[in-house]
N, C-alpha and C positions, 0 to 999 in steps of 0.2 A: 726723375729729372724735373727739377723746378719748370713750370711754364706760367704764364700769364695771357694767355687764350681770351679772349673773351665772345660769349657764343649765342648771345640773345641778337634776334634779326635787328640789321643795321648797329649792332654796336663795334664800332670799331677801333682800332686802337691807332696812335697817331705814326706818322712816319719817322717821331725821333722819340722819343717815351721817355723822359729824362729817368723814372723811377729803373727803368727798365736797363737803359746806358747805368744808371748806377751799381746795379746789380753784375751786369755783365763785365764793368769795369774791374769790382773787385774781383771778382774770378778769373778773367785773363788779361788786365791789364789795362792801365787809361789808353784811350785810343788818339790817336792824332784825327785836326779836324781840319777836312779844307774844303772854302766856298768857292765855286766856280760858277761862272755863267758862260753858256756854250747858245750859241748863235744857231736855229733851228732851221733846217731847212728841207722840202717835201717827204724824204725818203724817213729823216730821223721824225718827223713829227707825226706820221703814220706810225710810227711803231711807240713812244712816249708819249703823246701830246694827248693830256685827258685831262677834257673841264671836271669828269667824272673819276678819279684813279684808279684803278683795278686791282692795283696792289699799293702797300705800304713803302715798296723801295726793293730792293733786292741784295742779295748775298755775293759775293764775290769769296773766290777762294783759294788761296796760297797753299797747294798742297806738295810739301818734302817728300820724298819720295824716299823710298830704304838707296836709293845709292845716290843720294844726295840733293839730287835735282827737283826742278817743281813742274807739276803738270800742267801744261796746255793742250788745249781743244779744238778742234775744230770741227764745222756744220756741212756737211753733206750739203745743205740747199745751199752755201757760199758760189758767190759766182768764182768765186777762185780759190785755192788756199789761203786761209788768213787762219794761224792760230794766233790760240790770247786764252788769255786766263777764264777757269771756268765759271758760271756764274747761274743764279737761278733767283726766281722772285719768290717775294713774302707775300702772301695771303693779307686783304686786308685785317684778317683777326688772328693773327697767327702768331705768334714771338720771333723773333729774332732767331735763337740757338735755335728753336725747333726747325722754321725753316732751311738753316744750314744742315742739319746735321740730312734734313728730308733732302735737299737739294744733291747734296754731297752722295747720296747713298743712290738718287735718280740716275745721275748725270755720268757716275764712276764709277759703284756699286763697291767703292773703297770702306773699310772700315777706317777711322780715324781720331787721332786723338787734337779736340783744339789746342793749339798753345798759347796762341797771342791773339787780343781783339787789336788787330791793327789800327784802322781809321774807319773813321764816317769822313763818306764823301757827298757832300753836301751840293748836288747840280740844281740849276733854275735856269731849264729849259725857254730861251729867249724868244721868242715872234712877234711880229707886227705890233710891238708896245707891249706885248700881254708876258709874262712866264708864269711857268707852270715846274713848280717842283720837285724831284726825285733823291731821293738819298739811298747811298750804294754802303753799305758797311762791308770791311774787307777781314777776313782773319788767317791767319795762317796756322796752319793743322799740318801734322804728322800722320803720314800712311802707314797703319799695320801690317799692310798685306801690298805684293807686285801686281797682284791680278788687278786688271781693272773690265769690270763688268758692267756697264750701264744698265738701268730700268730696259727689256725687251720693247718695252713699248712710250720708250722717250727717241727722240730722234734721232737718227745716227749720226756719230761721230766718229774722226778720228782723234790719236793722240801722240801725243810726244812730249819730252822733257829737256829741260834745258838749264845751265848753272842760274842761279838768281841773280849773277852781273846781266846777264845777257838780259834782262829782263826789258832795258831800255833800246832797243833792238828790236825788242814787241812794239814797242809804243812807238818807236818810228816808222817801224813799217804799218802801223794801223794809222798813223797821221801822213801817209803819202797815198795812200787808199783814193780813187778816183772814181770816178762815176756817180753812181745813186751811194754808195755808200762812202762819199767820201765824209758827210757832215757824222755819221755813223762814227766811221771811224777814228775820227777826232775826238768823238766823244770816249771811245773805247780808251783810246791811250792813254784819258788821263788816270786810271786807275792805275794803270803800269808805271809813269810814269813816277804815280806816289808811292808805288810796293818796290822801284828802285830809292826813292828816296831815305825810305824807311829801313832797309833791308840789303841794299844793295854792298852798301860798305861795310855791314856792321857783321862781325865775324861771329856773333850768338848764334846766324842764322846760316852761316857755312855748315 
């Protein structure tokens, strides 16, 4: 497996690596690209808002499932059920593929084949005059396997599957979300809202 790692202290690789999007392009595909700015508020800037970044962006993942459908998740600690698409972060020295395929393997214990780098989702996290920016790359993979087994020692989840129309359905019910996770949940939908866009009508993906 090609990677681009880089491993001497503090050197880190950026949150969009054009070399790296080049590379990844030719392999599965030019990805669609969209900037957003999301409006920050206490609950979402506790959990993204870093003068410092922790990670390079994080993976998001389109997984077909052998009877058609694509997998969603859910967190045990949610104050309520909210499924949504799975997701996991990049290391700031990590590549891209590799943290998918690590993320994919944590979070669902699926074997899987990529097929498409769908988009880079390019966010800039808004507050008080300042933002702070995050990039979500999204790709959609094929399951080899029904089982889904998470990492024993990643958090628990539940799961379920649903047609990929229904997708935008996710993304509403996560932009109707109230409470601490309402700015959260705004933010969640607009990845849905782009893997309906991309995906939703287009029958390669049936």
């Amino acid at each position: 497996m090609e990677t681009h790692t880089l491993t001497g202290a503090g050197c880190y690789l950026p949150q969009v690596d054009p070399i790296e999007m080049h590379i990844l392009a030719a392999k599965y595909g030019t990805p669609a690209r969209r900037r957003v700015v999301v409006e920050t508020d206490d609950y979402l800037a506790a959990q993204r808002w870093r003068a410092t970044p922790d990670r390079r962006g994080e993976v998001i993942f389109v997984i077909r499932q052998p009877n058609g459908e694509i997998l969603l998740h859910s967190k045990h600690r949610y104050e309520q059920p909210v499924f949504r698409l799975p997701t996991g972060g990049i290391e700031l020295n990590e590549a891209v593929e590799d943290a998918l395929l690590r993320e994919v393997k944590e979070e669902t214990g699926q074997s899987v084949i990529i097929r498409r780098f769908l988009a880079i989702l390019d966010c800039h996290f808004h507050r008080n005059g300042s933002s702070v920016p995050f990039t979500s790359y999204l790709f959609y993979l094929e399951s080899r396997t029904c089982l889904i087994e998470p990492d024993e020692y990643d958090e628990p989840s539940e799961f379920c599957t649903i047609p990929v129309q229904r997708i935008t359905q996710v993304a509403a019910h996560l932009r109707g979300l109230n409470g601490r996770r309402q700015g959260w949940g705004y933010w969640r939908s607009l990845a849905h809202d782009l893997v309906h866009d991309l995906m939703g009508q287009n029958t390669q993906f049936n």
